[in-house]
Steps between C-alpha positions, in 0.01 A plus 500: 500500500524373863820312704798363377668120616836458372811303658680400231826698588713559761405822639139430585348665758553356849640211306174370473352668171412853395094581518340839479550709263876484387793253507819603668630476134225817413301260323178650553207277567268591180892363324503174697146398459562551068809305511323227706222508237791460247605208659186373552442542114845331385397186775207463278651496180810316641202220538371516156854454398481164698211404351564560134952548517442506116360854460814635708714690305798726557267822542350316767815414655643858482113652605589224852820615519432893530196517685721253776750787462281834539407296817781504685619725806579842298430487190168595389339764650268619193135417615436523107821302368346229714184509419617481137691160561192346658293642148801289305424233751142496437558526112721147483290346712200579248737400203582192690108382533460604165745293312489185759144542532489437879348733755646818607607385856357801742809710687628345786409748816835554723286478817462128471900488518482737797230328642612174494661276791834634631721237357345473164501865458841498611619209289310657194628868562858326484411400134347811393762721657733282364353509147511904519871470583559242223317703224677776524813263452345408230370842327912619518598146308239541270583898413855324359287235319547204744200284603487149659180268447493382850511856623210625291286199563601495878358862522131393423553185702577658807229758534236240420611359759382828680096441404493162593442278820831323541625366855793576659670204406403584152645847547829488608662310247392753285650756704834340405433469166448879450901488607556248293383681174642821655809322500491431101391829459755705713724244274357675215495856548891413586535395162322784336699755664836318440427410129367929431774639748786251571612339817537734770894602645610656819440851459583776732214848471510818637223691639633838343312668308628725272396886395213466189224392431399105618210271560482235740335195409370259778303172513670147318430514194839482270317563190364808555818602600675370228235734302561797649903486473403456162256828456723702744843436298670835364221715671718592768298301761646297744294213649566377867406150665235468810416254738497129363601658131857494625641158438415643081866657511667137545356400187710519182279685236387760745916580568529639153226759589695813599222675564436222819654689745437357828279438755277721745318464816420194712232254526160595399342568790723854550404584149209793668843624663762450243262630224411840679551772237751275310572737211449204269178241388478188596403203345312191664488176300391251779376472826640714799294809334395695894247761426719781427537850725388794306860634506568282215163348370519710161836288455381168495477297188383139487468215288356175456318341747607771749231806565391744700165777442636824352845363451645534134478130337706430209375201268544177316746701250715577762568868407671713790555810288249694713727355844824617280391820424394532901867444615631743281252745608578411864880545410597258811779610762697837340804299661597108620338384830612211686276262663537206730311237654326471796877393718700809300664252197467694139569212300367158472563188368253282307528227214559170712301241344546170415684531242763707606518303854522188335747598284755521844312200674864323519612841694188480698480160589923451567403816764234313653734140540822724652263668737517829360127513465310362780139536387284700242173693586257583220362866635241642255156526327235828584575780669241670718385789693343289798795564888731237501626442182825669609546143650653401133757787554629395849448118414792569196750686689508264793514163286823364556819665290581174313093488366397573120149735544341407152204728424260613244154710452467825677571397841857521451462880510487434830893430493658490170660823548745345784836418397572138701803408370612224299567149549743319251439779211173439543285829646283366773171685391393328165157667345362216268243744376107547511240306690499246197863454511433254774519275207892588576509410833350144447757459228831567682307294814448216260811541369682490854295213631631296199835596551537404878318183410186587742167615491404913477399471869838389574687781383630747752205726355216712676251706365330790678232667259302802528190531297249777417297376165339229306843423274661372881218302539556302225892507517429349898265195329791471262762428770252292673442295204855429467489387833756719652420581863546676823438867341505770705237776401376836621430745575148351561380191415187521214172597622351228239705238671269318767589355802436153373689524162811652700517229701502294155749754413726438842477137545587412080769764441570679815386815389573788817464807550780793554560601892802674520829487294711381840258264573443342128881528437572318846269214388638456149767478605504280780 
């Protein structure tokens, strides 16, 4: 069906944007070119929605909210699951003109974004980028029956915003506004997964795996996992954590699981090694799918938005009998295996989130006034398979011994297996959780700033993000937003990013790129 463009995540070719006829992610071209036209079609009706907000209802919201999803950096791979979203598309848009009696607005055609000036196509791939991130926030909220107004309405705001001619100046306050609303609705997935799961404790989890059968379950989605504890309880199936999946064992409900065993494997971008003749399925629920090695393609399983051609999908009822009966006919490991992470550690330690570090903010802030800690460094957010990411590693184990390395996402896979010590009780690697835990980490910052009586850029605070997808895009307007400044980010700056809206980017919040961990550490803290 002829060349791809695509440069919405971090691996892009040349770090410019993949063309031809397949994205570094194995996005093939003929799949780029239908999720474009899916975008193109939800531009359109996100238009008509503008036009007539009346006919909106919560179909339409959900219809914006999945096809954002399935286009995201590894999720969808199903040429025909997409083309079926952009049919759904097409259907609401007809219901829409039917019912408001307007005109059915034609589909907006991706090559006019493409096409367009550098720094409007930059400013405007922000927002849609940022949308794709956002609505995937959103999709996991709504799953545990949480929805925000401003979110849904946002949604359809923003990518008409895509179609039309707006200026620069017009643009970038937008671009902020997608983190603002990203803000509320990282604030409300929080609350969805705290209300269905509890608040999340300090919780220590092996990466042993013991004889039996087991499944491993990847992705974010806490539901779905929630679902299959449920199904695999008294089979004699065990059910192990991967990648950003993890932080589920610090979360109350999910301890009285026995069956949750622990966790295996690293980040998601080892999952073609870690997954090689695994004697067990796995299960995908989000993004992070890579198309899988034929050593253990007949073992994938996945569900909702997540798909991949000849892979087994499972449903809307949310059955995994036909995955259960797999792992017992795989049997698993005939005895326990240990595993570790990529710097030898076979445990690790997640469940740090706001509430349980604001429940010792007295400890943590009577360690900061006696000098005990000097400074804290937020370390997280995508992990990657680009060359230089091994800069988060070696950044961590030369900040200074009286630092607190917060973290969160999959990045921390990168270290969380070191054991640095403690300061004060306190252990000086905190995970806080998943990419939209960042919520978190604005929480105990906010919570800091007010109790040394100064201002978040104040506090003796740095953060040094990686990114990969769409979801970090819209964490990074978030944080921007909020007005919090000099980030350090890497491994590459975004390919979408001009040279004109950096330098917006540098001069209003000192936005930088990573060199190297002496050098950035040397300047912090000078």
């Amino acid at each position: 069906m002829g060349e791809m463009f695509c440069f919405q995540c971090e691996q892009t070719a040349g770090c410019t944007g993949c063309t031809g006829h397949a994205g570094a992610c194995g996005k093939e071209a003929e799949t780029a070119l239908l999720q474009d036209e899916l975008t193109g079609a939800l531009i359109a009706l996100a238009e008509m929605v503008q036009q007539k907000p009346s006919v909106r209802t919560e179909a339409t919201d959900d219809l914006a909210m999945e096809s954002l999803f399935a286009t995201l950096t590894n999720v969808d791979f199903d040429d025909a699951e997409i083309n079926r979203l952009t049919e759904r598309v097409h259907a609401e848009k007809a219901r829409m003109a039917g019912e408001a009696e307007i005109a059915s607005i034609p589909d907006y055609s991706m090559l006019k974004l493409w096409d367009a000036q550098e720094d409007v196509r930059s400013l405007k791939s922000l927002i849609l980028f940022g949308l794709r991130g956002m609505a995937a926030y959103a999709y996991h909220a709504a799953v545990l029956g949480q929805r925000d107004e401003s979110v849904s309405a946002f949604i359809f705001e923003g990518l008409d915003a895509v179609a039309n001619g707006k200026t620069q100046d017009e643009l970038l306050p937008l671009v902020l506004k997608v983190g603002e609303v990203n803000f509320t609705c990282m604030e409300m997935l929080d609350r969805a997964n705290t209300e269905a799961f509890g608040t999340p404790e300090p919780t220590e989890v092996t990466m042993k795996v013991e004889a039996g059968p087991f499944i491993v379950i990847t992705g974010h989605d806490l539901h779905d996992l929630k679902l299959l504890l449920d199904q695999t309880q008294g089979t004699g199936v065990n059910v192990y954590t991967h990648g950003e999946m993890l932080p589920a064992h610090a979360y109350p409900e999910f301890k009285k699981y026995e069956n949750l065993k622990g966790n295996f494997g690293t980040a998601w971008q080892n999952q073609r090694k870690e997954f090689d003749n695994l004697p067990a399925p796995i299960l995908f629920t989000t993004n992070c799918l890579m198309p899988p090695a034929s050593s253990y393609s007949d073992r994938v399983y996945t569900t909702g938005v997540v798909a991949y051609p000849e892979m087994t999908h499972i449903g809307a009822d949310k059955d995994f009998s036909r995955l259960i009966e797999h792992a017992k006919e795989l049997g698993g490991f005939s005895e326990e295996h240990t595993f570790t992470g990529i710097n030898g550690g076979s445990t690790l330690m997640t469940g740090f989130g706001h509430g349980a570090v604001l429940s010792v903010a007295d400890t943590v802030v009577d360690a900061v006034k006696q000098g005990a800690i000097s400074r804290f460094f937020l370390v997280g957010g995508c992990d990657g398979a680009r060359p230089g990411r091994n800069y988060y590693t070696d950044f961590v184990q030369q900040a200074p011994e009286d630092s607190i390395i917060l973290t969160l996402a999959c990045g921390k896979y990168r270290f969380n297996d070191l054991d640095l010590g403690t300061i004060g009780g306190l252990p000086r690697i905190m995970d806080m959780g998943q990419c939209n835990d960042a919520y978190s980490a604005i929480r105990v910052a906010v919570a800091l700033a007010e109790a040394f009586e100064c201002g978040v850029n104040d506090l003796p605070l740095t953060l040094v993000l990686s990114w990969y997808e769409q979801k970090a895009v819209c964490i990074l307007l978030t944080l921007l937003h909020l007005g919090i400044k000099d980030i350090y980010l890497g491994p590459t700056l975004p390919a979408f990013v001009s040279p004109g809206v950096l330098d917006v980017l540098v001069e209003s919040f000192g936005i930088r790129p990573i060199s190297t961990p002496e050098e950035d550490l040397a300047a912090i803290l000078a």
